[in-house]
N, C-alpha and C positions, 0 to 999 in steps of 0.2 A: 359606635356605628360608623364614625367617617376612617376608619382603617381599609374600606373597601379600596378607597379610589386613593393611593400612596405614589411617592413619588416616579417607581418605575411604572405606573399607567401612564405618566405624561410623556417618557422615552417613543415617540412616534416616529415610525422612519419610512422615508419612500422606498418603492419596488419599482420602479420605471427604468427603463434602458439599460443599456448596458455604463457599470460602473465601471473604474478602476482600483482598484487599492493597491497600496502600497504595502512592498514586503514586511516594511518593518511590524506595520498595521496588523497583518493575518499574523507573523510571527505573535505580536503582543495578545491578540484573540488565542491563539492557542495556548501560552503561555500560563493566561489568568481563565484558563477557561479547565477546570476538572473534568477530566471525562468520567471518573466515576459519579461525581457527582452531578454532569448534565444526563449522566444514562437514567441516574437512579429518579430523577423528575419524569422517564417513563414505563419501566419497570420496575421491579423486585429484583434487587439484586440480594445474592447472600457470598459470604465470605466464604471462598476456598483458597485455602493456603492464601498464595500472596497476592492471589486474583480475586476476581468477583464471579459469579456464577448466576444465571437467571434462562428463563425459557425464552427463547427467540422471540423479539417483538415481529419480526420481518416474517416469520412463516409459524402457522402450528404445530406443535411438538410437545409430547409426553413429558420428556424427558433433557432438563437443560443441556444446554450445548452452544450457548451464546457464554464466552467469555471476556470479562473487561480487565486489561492488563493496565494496573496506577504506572509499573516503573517505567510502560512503553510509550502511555495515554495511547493506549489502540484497543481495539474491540474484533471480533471473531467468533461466528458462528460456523460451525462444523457441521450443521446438518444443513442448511443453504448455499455456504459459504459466503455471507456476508461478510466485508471487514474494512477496516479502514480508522482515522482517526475524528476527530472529535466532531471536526467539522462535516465530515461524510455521512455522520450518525444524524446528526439534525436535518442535515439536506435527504438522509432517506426517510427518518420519522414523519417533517414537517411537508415529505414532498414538494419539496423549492430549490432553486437555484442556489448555486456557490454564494453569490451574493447576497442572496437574502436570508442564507445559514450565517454569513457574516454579520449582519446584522442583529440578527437572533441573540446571536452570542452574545455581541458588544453591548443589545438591552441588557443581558443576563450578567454582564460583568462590568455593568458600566461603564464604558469604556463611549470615549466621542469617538465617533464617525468619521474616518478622514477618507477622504476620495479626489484624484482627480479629474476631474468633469468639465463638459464646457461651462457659461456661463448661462447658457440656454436649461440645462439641466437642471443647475445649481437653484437657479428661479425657479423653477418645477417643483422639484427638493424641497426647498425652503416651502413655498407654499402650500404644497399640502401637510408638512410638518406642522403649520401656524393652523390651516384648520383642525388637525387632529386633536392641538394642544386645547383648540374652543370645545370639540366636541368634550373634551376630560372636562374641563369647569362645568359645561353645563350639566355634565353627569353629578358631578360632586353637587352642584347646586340643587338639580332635582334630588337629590340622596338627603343632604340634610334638611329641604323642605318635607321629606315625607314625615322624618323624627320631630319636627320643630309644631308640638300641640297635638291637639285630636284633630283627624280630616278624613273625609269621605275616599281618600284614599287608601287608608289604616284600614279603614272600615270594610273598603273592598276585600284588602287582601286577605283581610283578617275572615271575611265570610266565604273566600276559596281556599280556606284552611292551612295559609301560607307562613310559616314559623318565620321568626328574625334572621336565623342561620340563612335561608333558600334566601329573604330578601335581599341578605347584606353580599352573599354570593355569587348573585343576578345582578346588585346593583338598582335593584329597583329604585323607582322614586315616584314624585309628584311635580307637576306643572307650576301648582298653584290655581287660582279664577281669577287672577287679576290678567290683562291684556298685555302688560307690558314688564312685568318686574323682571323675567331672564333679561330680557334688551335692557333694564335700566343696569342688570347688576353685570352682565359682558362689559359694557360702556364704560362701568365705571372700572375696573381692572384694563383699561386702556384700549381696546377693542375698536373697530370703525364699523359704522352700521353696513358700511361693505362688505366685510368680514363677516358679519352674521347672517348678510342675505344669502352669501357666496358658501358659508356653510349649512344655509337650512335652517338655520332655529329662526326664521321671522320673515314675515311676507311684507311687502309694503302695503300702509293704507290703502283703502279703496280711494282716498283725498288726495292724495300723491304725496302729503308732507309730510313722513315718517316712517316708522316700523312699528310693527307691534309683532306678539309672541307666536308663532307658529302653534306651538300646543298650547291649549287655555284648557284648567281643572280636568287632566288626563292622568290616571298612572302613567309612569314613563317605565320601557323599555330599554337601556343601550343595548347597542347593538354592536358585537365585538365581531373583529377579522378572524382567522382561523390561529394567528399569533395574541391575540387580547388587546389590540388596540379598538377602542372606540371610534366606530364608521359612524356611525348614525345612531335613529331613533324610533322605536313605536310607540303611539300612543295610543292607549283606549281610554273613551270617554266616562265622564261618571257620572253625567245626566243621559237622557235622551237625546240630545244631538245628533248629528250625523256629519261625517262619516262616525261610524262604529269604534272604528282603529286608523288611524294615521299616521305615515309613515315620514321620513324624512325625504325631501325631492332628491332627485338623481344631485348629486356633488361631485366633486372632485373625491373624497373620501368614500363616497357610498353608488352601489348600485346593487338595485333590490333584485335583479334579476342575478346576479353575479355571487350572491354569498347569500346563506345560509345560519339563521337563528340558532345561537349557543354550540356552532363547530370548532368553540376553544374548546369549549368544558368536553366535549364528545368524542375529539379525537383522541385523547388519552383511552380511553375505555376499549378503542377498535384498532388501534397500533398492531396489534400481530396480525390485521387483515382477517381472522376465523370469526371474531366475533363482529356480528352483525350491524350497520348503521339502521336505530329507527328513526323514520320519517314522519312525523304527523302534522295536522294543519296549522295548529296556533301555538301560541307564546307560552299560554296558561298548562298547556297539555305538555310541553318539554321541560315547563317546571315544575308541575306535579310528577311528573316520572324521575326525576330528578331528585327532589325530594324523598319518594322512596327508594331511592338508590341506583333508579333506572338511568344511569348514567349517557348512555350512547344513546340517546336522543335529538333530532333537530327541527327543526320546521323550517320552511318556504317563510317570507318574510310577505305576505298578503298575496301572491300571487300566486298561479297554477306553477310546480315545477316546470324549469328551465333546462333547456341544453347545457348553457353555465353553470346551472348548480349542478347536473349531473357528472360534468367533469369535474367538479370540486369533488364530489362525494367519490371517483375514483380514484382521485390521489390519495384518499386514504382508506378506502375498501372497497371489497369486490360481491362486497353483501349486503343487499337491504332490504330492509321487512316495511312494508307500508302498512299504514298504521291513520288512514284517512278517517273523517268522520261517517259515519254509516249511514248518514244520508244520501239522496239521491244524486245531489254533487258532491257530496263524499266520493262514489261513487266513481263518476264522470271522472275526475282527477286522479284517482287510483289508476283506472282503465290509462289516461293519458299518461299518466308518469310511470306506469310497468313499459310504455311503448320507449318514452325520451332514456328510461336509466338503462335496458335489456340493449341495448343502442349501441351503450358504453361498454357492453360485454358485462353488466354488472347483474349478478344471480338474485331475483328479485321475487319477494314471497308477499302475501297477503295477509295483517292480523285478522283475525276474528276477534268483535268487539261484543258478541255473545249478549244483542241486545242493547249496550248502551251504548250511548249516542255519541261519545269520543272518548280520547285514550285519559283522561283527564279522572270524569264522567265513571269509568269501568275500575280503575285502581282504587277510586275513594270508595267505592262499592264493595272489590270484593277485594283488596290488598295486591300486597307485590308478589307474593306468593301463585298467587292467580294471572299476572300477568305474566311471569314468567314460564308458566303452564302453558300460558295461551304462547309465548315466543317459540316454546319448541315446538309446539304446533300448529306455525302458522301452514297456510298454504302455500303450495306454487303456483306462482301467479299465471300459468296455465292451466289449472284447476279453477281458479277464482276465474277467470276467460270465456271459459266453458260453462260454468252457475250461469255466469251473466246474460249469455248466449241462451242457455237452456230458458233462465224468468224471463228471456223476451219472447219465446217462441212455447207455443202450446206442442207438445211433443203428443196428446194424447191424439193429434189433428195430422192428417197423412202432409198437409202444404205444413206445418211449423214444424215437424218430425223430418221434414226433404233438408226446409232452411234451415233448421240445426245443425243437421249433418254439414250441410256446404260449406257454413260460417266455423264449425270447429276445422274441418279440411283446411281453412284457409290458413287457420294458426298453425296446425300442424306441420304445417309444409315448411316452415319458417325454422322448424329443429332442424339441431343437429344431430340428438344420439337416437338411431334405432329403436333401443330400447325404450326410450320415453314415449315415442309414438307409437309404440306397440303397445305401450301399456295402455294411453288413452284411446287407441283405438277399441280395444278389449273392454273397454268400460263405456264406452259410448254403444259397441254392439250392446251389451248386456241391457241399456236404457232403453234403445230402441228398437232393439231386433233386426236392426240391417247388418249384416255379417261383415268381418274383419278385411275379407276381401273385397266385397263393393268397396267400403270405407278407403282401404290403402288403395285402390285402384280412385277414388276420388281427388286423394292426395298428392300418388306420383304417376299417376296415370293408366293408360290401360293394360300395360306390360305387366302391371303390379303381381309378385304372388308373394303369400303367406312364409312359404318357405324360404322368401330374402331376410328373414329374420331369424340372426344367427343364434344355433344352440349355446354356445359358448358363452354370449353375452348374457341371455336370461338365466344361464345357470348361473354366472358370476352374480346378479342380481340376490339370486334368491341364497348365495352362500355370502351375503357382505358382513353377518355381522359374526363370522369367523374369521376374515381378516386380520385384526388386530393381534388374536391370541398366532396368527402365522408369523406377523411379521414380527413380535417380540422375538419367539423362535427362530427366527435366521436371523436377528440381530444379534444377539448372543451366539451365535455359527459363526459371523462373520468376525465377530470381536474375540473370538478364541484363536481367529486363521491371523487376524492382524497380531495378537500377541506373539504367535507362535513364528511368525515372520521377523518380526521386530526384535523378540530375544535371543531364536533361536539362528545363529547364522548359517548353521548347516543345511536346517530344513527350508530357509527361505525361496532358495532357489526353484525347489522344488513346487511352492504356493506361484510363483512369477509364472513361472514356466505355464503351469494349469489353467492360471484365471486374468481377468483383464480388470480393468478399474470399472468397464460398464458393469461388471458381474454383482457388483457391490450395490444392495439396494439402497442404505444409507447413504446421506450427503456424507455425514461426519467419514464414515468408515470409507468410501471412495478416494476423501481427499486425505486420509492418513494413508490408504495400499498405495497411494500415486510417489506419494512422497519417499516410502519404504520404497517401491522400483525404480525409481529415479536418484537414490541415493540420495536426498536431502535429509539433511539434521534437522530432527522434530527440537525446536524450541520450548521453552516451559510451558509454555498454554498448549502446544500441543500433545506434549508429555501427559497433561493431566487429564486431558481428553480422553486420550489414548489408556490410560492405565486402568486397570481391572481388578490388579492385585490377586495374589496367590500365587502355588505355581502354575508352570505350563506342561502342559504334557507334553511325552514325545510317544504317543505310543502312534506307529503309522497306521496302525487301522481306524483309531480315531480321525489322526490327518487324512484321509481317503477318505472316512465317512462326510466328514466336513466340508471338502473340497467340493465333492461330490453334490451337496447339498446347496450351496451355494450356486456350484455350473446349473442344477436342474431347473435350480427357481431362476435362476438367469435368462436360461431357454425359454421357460415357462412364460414368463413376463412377453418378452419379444415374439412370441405367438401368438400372446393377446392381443398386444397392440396392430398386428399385423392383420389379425382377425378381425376386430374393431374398422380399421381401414377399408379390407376386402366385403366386410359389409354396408359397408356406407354407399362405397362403389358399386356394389352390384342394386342399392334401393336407387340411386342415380340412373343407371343402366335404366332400373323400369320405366321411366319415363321417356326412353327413346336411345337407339345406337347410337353409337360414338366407338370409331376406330382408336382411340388414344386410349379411350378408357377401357375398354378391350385389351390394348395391348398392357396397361399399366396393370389390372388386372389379374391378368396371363404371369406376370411377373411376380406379383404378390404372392400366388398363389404357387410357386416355384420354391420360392422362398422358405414360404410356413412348410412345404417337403419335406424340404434339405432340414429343418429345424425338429420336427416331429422325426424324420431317421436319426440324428442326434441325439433325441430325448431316449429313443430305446436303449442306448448305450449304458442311459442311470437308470 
């Protein structure tokens, strides 16, 4: 059991100010540092030829296109166009500074620290180094007091259905009941009781002559940074006492308001950004989902989320499902943290807990299989906005039926796309029978009509899940026009002349036509990108149909987006003139002309 806490947990390194390092320093980090094998600590990589191959952690995609070159130590994505080398990778996985990618590394390759700094720093440095190092012994020390006998700690965990694997993975441990034995056993590994007041594990007497133990007979918590150093600590009690759960005080190492329960273990799981962060209230609830596999899990550290945690949860996603307990301050903190995370620009949905009382609570009930049911159908957290709205106000009553409507207006008005307030508007008539009109005239005022909500858009809605089988088919258009350029030297000129590099709906394929018109040598990772295999045709009514195919959906696209625009501005318009936006307008709509005479052509 004591494997948990080994010697790289005690590697602790400050993030404060600006560092320096020396050449030789990042040269020796890159040197001793694998890029294939720092990638593969966050993907799946597989062997292609003499590269590696995996699906982009940086963006979603079907179809790999993220390659890792050993003989370059570089990396390359051709549907984003990510790249760069070793150090690039971790500063865009870990979302951190050059600096604290260096550091990453040199935990990872062991490698000491050199920097020059002033003296002032250096102090800084050192000292939260020295509490980090306390925070790791008292982890190891609650860890093998939990193993050392039978105790009402076992016994806890052992009745929230907690296997040795999740505990030794967590780290969990035990306090102990005695008042003093962590402070006797810091003390005696050389430690100043300054040292452990200045780290948190120990208050002074109420007498003023000593210390004693900050947790007495708690399960213990650590509490790790987003890299796996140990900040801090929670404790829940295992009598009746109070507090319930105790956290470690603000430190030099910790601030509860600032980081996020188990976002080591959870950002490997959300690295490509598509898959979602879940959020729930307590300790127990991110290790039960954990346990069954529900990896991307974190909680709030005893407090309502934070502004700070919600910029922590952007650096490494743009998605998150709240996953509150279903009570009434369940509840109240949902409602608050859809306001703090949507803030951050971060796309934010509601589980449904289908009854039970947290996310803990529902997986031991009905499995992960269930849970995972309930993830793809969470709510938008404008739909949960709306419930919330509707169970405060009696709708069957003409005053709770007025204040519903006013109170969803208010959220409404806060979108951005068209279509989503048209869709809730449509569904809120149907509740109450106040028509689409009043509603969007409540919204954007009294200009408002029906008809600022573009055909184009809801048709795009209702054909979305044809998509996909479109866009395979002009990917494979497009990758028959790059072969045919790329082998063929006669006909290439003829594909330049036609099409541009915007034309190109793929990343990948964009940045191989740039390279083909520009005359650059596609290198071996681009080569293998690139290749298709077989032959290529030359027959030109193919070439023509192709080309063709490619211009249409080109055109195609930049009408939408244009349309998309021209109707935002004209739902704006409703709520009052404006000569700029008139004349911008005017413009747009000029535009999409010139592009719709164009299309007639294919």
């Amino acid at each position: 059991m004591m494997g948990f806490y080994n010697a790289r947990s005690i590697a602790c390194l400050e993030m404060v100010g600006m560092n320096y390092f020396a050449e030789d320093f990042i040269d020796e980090i890159k040197e001793k540092s694998d890029i294939v094998q720092i990638v593969s600590e966050y993907v799946d990589l597989h062997r292609a030829g003499t590269n590696f191959k995996a699906r982009c952690p940086f963006h979603g995609e079907k179809t790999p296109s993220f390659i890792v070159s050993p003989s370059k130590q570089m990396y390359k994505c051709f549907g984003c166009g990510e790249g760069g080398d070793v150090i690039k990778f971790v500063m865009k996985m870990e979302n951190v500074e050059f600096k604290e990618a260096l550091e990453i590394l040199a935990k990872k390759a062991g490698i000491e620290i050199v920097r020059e700094i002033d003296p002032e720093m250096n102090e800084k440095i050192n000292q939260r180094k020295r509490y980090e190092h306390i925070n790791v012994e008292a982890a190891r020390y609650f860890f093998k007091l939990l193993w050392t006998g039978k105790n009402q700690a076992q016994e806890y965990l052992s009745k929230r259905g907690l296997d040795s694997k999740t505990i030794r993975i967590f780290g969990l441990g035990y306090s102990g009941d005695a008042w003093d034995n962590l402070a006797k056993h810091l003390l005696g590994m050389g430690y100043s009781e300054e040292d452990l007041l200045k780290a948190g594990l120990v208050t002074e007497k109420k007498s003023k002559d000593g210390i004693r133990d900050r947790f007495v007979n708690r399960v213990m918590f650590p509490i790790f940074d987003h890299t796996g150093n140990v900040i801090g600590f929670g404790g829940r009690v295992l009598d009746n006492s109070l507090p319930k759960y105790l956290n470690s005080p603000e430190t030099v190492t910790f601030s509860k308001s600032k980081n996020l329960y188990a976002i080591n273990f959870a950002k490997k799981s959300i690295a490509s950004r598509e898959i979602p962060l879940i959020i729930v209230e307590g300790y127990m609830d991110v290790i039960a989902l954990h346990q069954y596999g529900i990896k991307n899990a974190v909680a709030p550290l005893g407090t309502a989320l934070t502004a700070d945690q919600a910029g922590l949860v952007k650096r490494f996603t743009d998605k998150v499902i709240i996953a509150f307990d279903s009570d009434e301050a369940g509840v109240a903190a949902t409602l608050r943290g859809i306001d703090i995370l949507s803030s951050k620009g971060i796309d934010v949905k509601v589980l449904d807990l289908a009854g039970s009382k947290d996310p803990d609570d529902f997986i031991r009930k009905n499995g992960a299989d269930s849970f995972h049911k309930a993830i793809e159908t969470a709510m938008p957290f404008v739909q949960f906005k709306i419930d919330e709205i509707k169970r405060a106000n009696d709708i069957e009553t003409d005053e709770g039926k007025i204040n519903f409507c006013k109170e969803v207006s208010k959220i409404l008005k806060d979108l951005d796309s068209p279509v989503e307030v048209e869709h809730y508007l449509k569904k809120v008539s149907s509740e109450t029978g106040i028509s689409v009109s009043a509603l969007g005239k409540q919204v954007y005022g009294k200009y408002f009509s029906t008809k600022q909500f573009n055909v184009v858009a809801v048709e795009k809605a209702k054909t979305s899940d044809r998509l996909d089988t479109i866009k395979d088919g002009l990917d494979i258009a497009e990758k028959k026009l790059l072969c045919i350029a790329a082998q063929k030297e006669s006909l290439k000129a003829e594909i330049i002349a036609k099409l541009e590099v915007e034309d190109f709906q793929s990343g990948l394929n964009r940045d191989i036509f740039e390279k083909i018109k520009n005359k650059i040598a596609l290198d071996d990772i681009e080569a293998e990108a690139m290749s298709l295999g077989g032959e290529v045709s030359t027959d030109e009514n193919e070439l023509e149909s192709l080309i063709r195919r490619v211009k249409k959906n080109s055109l195609k696209k930049q009408s939408e987006r244009l349309k998309e625009i021209q109707q935002h501005l004209q739902l704006q318009l409703g709520s009052g003139y404006c000569e700029e936006k008139e004349k911008e307008l005017l413009k747009i709509g000029m535009q999409i002309l010139g592009i719709e005479n164009e299309l007639r052509k294919y």
